[in-house]
MARFIRO-771735 format. One record per atom (N, C-alpha, C, O): chain; residue number from 1; z, x, y; atom name. Coordinates in Angstrom, 2 decimals, decimal comma. Each point is the difference from the previous one (the first is absolute). Example, Ala and Ser with C-alpha at 12.3 -4.5 7.8 and 13.67 -1.06 7.14 Angstrom:
2
PT	A	1	7,80	13,19	-5,69	N
PT	A	1	0,00	-0,89	1,19	CA
PT	A	1	0,00	0,90	1,20	C
PT	A	1	0,66	1,04	-0,02	O
PT	A	2	-1,38	-1,39	1,07	N
PT	A	2	0,06	0,82	1,19	CA
PT	A	2	0,73	-0,77	1,09	C
PT	A	2	0,17	0,51	1,11	O
***
This chain:
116
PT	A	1	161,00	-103,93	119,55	N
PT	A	1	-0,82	0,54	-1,05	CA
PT	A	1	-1,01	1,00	0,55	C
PT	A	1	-0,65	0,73	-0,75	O
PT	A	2	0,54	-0,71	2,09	N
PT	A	2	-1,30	0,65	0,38	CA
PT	A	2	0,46	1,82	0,17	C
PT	A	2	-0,63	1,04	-0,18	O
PT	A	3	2,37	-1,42	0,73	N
PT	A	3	0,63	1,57	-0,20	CA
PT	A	3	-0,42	0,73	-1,18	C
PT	A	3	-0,39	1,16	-0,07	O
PT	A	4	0,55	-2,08	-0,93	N
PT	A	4	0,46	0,56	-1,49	CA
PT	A	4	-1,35	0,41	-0,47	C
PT	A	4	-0,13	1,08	-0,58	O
PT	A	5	-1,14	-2,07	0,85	N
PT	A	5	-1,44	0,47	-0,49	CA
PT	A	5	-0,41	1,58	1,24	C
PT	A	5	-0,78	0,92	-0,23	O
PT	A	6	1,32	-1,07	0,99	N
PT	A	6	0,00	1,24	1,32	CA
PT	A	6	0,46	1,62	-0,83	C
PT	A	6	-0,47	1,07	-0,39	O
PT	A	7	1,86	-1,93	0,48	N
PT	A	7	0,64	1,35	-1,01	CA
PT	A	7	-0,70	1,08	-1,12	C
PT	A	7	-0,41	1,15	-0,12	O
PT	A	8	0,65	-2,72	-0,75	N
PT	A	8	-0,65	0,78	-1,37	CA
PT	A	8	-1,76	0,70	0,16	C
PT	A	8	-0,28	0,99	-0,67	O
PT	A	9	-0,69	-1,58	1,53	N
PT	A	9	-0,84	0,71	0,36	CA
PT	A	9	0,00	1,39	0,38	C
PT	A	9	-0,62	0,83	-0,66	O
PT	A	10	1,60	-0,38	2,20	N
PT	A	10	0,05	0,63	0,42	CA
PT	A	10	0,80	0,88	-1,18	C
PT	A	10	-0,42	1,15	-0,08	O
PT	A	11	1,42	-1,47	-0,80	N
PT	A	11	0,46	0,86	-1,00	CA
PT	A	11	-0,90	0,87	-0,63	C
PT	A	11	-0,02	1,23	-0,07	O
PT	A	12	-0,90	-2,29	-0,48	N
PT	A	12	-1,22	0,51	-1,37	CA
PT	A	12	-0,60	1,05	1,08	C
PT	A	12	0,07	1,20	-0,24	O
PT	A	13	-0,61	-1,65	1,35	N
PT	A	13	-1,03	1,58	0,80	CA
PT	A	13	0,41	0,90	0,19	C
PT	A	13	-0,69	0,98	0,28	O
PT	A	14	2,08	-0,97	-0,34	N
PT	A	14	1,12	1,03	0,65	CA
PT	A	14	0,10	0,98	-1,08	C
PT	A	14	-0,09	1,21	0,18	O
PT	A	15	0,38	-2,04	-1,83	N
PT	A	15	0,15	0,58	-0,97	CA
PT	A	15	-1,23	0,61	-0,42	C
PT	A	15	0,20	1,04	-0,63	O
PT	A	16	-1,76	-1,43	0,84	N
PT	A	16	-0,65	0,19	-0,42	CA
PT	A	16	-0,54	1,59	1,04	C
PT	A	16	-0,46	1,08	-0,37	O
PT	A	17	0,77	-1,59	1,64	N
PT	A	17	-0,25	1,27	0,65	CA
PT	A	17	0,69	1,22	-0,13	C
PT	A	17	-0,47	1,09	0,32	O
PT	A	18	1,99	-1,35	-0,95	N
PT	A	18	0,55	1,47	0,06	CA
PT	A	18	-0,34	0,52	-1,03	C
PT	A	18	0,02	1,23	-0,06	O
PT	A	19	-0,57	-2,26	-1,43	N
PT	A	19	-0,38	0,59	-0,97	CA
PT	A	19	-0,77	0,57	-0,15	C
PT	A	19	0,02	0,98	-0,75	O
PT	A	20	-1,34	-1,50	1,63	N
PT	A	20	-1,33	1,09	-0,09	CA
PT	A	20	0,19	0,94	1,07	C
PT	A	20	-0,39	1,08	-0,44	O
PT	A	21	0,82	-0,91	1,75	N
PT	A	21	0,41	0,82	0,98	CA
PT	A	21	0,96	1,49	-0,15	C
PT	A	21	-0,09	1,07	0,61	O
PT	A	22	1,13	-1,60	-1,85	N
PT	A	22	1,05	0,88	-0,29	CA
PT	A	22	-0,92	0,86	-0,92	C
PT	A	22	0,11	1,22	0,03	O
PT	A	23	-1,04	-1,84	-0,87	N
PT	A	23	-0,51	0,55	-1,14	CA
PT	A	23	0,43	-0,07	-1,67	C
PT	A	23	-0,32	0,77	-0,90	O
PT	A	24	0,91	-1,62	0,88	N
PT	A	24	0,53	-0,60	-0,76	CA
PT	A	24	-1,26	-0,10	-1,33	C
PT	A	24	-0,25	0,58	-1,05	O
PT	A	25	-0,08	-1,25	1,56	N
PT	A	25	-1,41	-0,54	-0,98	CA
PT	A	25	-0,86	1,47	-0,48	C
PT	A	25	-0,94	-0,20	-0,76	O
PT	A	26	1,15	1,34	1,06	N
PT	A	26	-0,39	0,79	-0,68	CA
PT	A	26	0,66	0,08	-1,24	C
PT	A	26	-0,80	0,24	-0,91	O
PT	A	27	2,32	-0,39	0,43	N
PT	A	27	0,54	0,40	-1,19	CA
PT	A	27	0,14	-1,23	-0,88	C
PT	A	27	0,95	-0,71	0,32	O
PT	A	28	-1,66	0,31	-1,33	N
PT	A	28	0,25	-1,37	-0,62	CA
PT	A	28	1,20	-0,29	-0,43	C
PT	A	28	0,06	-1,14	-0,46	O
PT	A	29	1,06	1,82	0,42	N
PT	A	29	1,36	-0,55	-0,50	CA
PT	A	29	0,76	-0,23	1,19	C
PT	A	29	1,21	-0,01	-0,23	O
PT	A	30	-1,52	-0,17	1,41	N
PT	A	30	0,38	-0,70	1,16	CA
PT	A	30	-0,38	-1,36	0,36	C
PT	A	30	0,29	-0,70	0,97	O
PT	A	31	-1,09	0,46	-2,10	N
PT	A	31	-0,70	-1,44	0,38	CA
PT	A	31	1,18	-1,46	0,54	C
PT	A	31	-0,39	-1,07	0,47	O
PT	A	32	1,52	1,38	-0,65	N
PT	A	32	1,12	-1,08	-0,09	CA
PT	A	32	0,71	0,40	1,54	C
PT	A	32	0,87	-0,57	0,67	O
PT	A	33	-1,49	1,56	-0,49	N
PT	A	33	0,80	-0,56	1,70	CA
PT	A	33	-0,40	-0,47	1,26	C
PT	A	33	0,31	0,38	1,13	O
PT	A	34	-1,10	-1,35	-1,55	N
PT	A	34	-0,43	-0,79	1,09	CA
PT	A	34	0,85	-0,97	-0,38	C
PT	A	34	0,41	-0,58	1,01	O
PT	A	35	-0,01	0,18	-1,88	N
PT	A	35	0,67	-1,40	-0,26	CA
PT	A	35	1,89	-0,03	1,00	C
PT	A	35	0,55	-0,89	0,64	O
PT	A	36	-0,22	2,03	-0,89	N
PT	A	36	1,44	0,31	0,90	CA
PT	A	36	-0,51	0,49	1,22	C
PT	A	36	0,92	0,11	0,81	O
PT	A	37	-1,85	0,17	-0,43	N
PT	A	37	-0,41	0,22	1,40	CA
PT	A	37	-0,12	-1,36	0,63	C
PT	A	37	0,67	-0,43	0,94	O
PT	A	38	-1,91	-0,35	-1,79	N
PT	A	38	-0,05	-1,55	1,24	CA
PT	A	38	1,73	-0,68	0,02	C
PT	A	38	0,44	-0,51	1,03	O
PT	A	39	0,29	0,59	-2,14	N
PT	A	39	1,15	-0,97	0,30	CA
PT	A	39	0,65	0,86	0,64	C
PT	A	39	0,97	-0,62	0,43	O
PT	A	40	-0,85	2,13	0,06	N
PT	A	40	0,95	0,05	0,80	CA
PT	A	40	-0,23	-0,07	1,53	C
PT	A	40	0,81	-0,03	0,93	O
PT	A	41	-2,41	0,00	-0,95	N
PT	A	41	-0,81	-0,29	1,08	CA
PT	A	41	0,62	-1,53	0,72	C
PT	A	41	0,29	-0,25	1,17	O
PT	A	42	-0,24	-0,73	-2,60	N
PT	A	42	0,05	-1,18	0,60	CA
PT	A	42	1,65	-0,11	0,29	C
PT	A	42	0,32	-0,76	0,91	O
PT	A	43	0,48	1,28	-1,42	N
PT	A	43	1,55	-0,12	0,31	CA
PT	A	43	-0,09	0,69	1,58	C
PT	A	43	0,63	-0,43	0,96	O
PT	A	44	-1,44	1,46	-0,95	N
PT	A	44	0,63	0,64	1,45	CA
PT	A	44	-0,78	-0,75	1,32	C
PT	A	44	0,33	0,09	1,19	O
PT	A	45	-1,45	-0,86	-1,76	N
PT	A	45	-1,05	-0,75	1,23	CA
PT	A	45	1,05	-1,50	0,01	C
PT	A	45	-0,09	-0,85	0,89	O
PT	A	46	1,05	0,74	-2,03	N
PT	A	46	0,63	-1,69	0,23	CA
PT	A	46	1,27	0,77	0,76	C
PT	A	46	0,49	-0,71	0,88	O
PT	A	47	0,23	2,21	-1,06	N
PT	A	47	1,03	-0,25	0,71	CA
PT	A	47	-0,56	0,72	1,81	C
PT	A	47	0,63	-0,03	1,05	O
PT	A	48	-1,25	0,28	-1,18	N
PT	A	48	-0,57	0,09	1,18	CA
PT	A	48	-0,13	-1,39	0,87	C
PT	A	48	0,01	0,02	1,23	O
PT	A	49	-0,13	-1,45	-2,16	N
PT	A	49	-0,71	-1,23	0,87	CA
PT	A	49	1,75	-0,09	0,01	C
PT	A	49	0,41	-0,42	1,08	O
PT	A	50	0,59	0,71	-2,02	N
PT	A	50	1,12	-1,02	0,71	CA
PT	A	50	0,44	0,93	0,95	C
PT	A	50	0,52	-0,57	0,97	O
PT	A	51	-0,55	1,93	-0,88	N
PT	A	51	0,61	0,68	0,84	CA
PT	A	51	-1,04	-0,63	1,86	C
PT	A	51	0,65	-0,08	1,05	O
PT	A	52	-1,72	-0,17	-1,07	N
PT	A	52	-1,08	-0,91	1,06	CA
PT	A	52	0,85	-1,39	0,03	C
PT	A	52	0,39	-0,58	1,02	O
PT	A	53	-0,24	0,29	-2,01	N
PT	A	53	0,84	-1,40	0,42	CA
PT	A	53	1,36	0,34	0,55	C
PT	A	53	0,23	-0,63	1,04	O
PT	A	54	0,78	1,48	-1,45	N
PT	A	54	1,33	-0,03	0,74	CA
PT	A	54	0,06	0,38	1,40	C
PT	A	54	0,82	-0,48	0,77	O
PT	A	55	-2,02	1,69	-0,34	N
PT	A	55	-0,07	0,63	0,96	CA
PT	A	55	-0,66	-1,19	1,35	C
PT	A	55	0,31	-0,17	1,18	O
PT	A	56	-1,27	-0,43	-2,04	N
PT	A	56	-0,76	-1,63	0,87	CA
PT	A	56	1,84	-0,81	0,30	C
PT	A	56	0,44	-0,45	1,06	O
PT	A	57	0,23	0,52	-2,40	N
PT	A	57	1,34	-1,55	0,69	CA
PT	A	57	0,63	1,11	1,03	C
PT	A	57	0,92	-0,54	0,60	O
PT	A	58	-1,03	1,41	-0,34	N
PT	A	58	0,95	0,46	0,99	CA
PT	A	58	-0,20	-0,12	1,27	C
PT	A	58	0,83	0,24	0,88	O
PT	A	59	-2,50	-0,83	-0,66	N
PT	A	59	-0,26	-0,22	1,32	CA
PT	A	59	-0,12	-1,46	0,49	C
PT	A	59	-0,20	-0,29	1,19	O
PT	A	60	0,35	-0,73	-2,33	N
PT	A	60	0,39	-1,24	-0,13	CA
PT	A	60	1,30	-0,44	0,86	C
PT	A	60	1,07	0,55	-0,28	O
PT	A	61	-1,11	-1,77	1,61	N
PT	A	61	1,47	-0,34	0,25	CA
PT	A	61	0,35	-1,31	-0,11	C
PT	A	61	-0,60	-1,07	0,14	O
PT	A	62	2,28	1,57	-0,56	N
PT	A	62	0,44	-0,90	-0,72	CA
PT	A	62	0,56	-1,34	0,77	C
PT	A	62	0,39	-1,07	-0,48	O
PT	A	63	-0,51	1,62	2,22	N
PT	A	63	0,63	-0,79	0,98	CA
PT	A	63	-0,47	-0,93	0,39	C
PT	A	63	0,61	-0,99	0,41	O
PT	A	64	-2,14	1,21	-0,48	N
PT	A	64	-0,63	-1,07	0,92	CA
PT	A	64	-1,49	-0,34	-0,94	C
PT	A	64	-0,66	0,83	-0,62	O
PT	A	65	0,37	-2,46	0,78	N
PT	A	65	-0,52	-0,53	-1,36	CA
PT	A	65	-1,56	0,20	0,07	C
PT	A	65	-0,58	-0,17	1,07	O
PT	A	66	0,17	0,38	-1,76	N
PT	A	66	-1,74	-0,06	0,07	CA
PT	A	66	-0,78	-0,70	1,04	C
PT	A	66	0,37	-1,17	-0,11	O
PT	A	67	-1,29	1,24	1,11	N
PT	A	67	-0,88	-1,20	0,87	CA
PT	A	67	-0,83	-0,38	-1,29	C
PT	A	67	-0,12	-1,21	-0,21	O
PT	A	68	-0,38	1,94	-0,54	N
PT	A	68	-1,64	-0,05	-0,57	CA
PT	A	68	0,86	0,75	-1,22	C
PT	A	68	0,93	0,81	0,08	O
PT	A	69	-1,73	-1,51	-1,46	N
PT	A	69	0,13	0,69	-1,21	CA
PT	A	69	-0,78	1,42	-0,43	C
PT	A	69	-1,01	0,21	0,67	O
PT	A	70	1,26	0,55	-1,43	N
PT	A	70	-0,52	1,47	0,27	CA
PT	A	70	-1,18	0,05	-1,15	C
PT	A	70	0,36	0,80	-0,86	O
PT	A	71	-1,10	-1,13	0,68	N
PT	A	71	-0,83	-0,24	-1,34	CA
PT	A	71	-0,13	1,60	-1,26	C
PT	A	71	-0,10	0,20	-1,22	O
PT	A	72	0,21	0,67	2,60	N
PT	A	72	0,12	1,35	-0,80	CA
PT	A	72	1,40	0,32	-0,62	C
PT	A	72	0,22	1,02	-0,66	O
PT	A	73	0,73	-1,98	0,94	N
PT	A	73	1,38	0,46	-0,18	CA
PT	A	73	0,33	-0,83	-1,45	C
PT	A	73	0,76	0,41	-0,88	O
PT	A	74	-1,71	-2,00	0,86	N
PT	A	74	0,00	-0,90	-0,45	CA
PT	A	74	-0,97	0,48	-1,58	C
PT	A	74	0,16	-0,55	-1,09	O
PT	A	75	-0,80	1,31	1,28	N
PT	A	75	-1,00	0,87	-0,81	CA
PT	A	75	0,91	0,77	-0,92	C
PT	A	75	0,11	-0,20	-1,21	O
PT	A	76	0,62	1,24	2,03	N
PT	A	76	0,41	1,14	-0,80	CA
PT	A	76	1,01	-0,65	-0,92	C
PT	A	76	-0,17	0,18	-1,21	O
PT	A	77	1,49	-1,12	1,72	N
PT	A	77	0,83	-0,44	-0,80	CA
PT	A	77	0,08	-1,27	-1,65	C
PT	A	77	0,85	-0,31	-0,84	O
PT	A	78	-2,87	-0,21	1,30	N
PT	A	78	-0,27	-0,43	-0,85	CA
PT	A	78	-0,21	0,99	-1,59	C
PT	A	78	0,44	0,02	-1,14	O
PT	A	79	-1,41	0,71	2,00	N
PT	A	79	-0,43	1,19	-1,14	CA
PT	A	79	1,02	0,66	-0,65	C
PT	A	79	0,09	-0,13	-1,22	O
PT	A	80	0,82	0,92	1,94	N
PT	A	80	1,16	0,46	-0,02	CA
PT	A	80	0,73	-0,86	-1,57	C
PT	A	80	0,06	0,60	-1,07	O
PT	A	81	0,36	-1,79	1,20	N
PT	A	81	0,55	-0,90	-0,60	CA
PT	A	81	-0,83	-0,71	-1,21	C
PT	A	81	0,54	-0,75	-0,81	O
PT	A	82	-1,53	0,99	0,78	N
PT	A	82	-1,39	-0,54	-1,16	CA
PT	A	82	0,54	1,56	-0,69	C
PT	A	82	0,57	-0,25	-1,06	O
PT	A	83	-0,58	1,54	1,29	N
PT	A	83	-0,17	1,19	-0,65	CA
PT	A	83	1,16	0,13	-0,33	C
PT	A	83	0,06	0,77	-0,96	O
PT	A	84	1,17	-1,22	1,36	N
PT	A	84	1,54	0,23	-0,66	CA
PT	A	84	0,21	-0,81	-0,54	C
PT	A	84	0,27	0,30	-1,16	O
PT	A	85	-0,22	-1,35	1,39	N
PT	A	85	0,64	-1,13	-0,90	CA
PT	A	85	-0,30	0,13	-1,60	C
PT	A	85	0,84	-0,03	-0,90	O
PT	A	86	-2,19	0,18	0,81	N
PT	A	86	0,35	-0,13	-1,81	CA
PT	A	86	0,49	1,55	-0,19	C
PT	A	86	0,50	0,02	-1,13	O
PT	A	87	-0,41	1,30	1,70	N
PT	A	87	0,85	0,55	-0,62	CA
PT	A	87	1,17	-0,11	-0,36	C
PT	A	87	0,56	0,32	-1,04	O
PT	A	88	-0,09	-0,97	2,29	N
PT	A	88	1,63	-0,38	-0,38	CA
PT	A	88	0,15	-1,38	-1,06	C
PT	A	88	1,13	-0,43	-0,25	O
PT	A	89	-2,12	-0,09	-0,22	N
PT	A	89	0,20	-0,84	-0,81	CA
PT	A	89	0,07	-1,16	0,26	C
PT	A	89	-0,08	-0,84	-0,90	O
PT	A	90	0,31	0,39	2,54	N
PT	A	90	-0,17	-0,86	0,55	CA
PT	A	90	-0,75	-1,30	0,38	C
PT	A	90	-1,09	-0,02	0,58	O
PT	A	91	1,87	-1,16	-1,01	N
PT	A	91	-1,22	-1,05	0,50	CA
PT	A	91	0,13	-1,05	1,15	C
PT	A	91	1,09	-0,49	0,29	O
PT	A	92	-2,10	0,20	0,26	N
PT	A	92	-0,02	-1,36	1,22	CA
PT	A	92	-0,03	-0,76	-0,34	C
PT	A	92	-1,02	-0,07	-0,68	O
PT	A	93	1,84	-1,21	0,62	N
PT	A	93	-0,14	-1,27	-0,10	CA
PT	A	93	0,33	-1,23	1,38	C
PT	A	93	1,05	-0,31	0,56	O
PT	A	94	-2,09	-0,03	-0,41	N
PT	A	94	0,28	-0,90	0,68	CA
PT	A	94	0,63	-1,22	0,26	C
PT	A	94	-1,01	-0,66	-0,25	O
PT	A	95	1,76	-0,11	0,52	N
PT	A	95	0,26	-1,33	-0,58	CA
PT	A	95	0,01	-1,02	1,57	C
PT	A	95	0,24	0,27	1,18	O
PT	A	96	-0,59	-1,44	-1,86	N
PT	A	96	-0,02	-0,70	1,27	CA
PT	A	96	-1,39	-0,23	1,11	C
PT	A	96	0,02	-0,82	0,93	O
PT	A	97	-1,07	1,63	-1,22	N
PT	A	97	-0,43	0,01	0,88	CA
PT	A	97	-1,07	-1,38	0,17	C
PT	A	97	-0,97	0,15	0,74	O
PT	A	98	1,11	-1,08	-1,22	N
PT	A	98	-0,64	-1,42	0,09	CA
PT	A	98	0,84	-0,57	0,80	C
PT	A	98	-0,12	-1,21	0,20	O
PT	A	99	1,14	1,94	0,42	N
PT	A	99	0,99	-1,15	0,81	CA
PT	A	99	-0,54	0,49	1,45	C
PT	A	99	0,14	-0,62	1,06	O
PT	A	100	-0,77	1,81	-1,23	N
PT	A	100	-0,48	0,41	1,76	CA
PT	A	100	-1,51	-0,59	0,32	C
PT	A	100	-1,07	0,09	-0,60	O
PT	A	101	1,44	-0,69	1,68	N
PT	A	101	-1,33	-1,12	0,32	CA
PT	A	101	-0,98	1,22	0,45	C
PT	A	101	0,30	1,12	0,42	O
PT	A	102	-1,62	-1,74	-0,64	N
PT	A	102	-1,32	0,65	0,21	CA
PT	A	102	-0,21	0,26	1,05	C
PT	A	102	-0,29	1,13	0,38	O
PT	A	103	0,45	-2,53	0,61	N
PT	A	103	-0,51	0,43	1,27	CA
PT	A	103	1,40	-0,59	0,63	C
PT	A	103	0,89	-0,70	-0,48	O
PT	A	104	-1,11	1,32	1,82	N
PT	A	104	1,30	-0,32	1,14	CA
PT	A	104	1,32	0,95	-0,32	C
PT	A	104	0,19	0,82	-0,91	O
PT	A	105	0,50	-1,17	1,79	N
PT	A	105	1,28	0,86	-0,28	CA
PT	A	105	1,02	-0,35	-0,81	C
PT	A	105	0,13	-1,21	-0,15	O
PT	A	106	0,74	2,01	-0,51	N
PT	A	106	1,06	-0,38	-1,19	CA
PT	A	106	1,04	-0,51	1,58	C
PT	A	106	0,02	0,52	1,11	O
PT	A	107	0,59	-1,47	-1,54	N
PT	A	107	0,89	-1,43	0,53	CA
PT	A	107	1,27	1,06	0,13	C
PT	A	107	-0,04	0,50	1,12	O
PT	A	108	0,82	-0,15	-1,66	N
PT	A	108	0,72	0,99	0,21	CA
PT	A	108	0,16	1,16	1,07	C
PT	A	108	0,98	0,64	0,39	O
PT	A	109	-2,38	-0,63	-0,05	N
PT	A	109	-0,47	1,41	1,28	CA
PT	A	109	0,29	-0,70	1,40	C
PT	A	109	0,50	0,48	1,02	O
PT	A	110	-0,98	-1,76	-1,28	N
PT	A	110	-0,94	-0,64	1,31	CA
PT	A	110	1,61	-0,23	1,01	C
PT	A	110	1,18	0,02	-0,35	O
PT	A	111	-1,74	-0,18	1,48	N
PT	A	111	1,01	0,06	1,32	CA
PT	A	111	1,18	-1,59	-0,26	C
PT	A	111	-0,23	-0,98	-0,70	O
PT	A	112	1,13	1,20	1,32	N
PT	A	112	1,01	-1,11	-0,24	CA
PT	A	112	-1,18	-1,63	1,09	C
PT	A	112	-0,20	-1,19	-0,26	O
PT	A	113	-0,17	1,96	1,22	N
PT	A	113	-0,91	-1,31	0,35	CA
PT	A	113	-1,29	-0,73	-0,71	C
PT	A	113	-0,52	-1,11	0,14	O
PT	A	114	0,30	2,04	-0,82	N
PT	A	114	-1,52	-0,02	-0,86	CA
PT	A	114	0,56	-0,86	-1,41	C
PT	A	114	-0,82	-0,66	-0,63	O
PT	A	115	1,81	0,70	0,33	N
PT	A	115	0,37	-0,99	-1,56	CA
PT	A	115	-0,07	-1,76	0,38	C
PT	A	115	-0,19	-0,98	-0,72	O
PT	A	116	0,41	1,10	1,94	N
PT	A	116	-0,15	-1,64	0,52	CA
PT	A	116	-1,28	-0,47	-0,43	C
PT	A	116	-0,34	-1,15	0,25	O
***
């Protein structure tokens, strides 16, 4: 959500700056194009973040597994996924998750000596 409040900010100043900058605001029957300025502002600042995201998985490898989790990596794909999902109409449901214990490790993970 914080992309999307980012975006649309940076849209509105963008729109608002080319409008008074271009000169716009001198002729009153131009008053309506700030409104197609911020959204195309915000379409070209969102395909800009996925084109940052494809160009980021390319330096990602696929061979050898994480030491340490990436919190910035862990960041972007949250946001990323909060800002698409309801376009596509999409929903999360969880199920099950009262069966994963609170504390200690899920029984399933633990070493063939460790179930004894």
């Amino acid at each position: 959500m914080q992309i999307f409040i980012l975006f649309a900010l940076l849209s509105l100043l963008g729109s608002g700056c080319s409008y008074f900058f271009g000169g716009f605001y001198l002729d009153p029957s131009t008053w309506w194009i700030p409104v197609p300025l911020a959204l195309g502002f915000f379409v070209a600042l969102y395909l800009l973040w996925i084109l940052f995201c494809f160009v980021g998985s390319l330096f990602i490898s696929l061979k050898k597994a994480p030491k340490k989790p990436d919190h910035f990596a862990y960041w972007v794909v949250k946001e990323t996924c909060q800002n698409l999902l309801p376009f596509m109409r999409a929903r999360v449901k969880f199920v099950g998750l009262e069966k994963i214990p609170q504390k200690g490790k899920v029984p399933s993970h633990l070493q063939p000596h460790q179930r004894l």
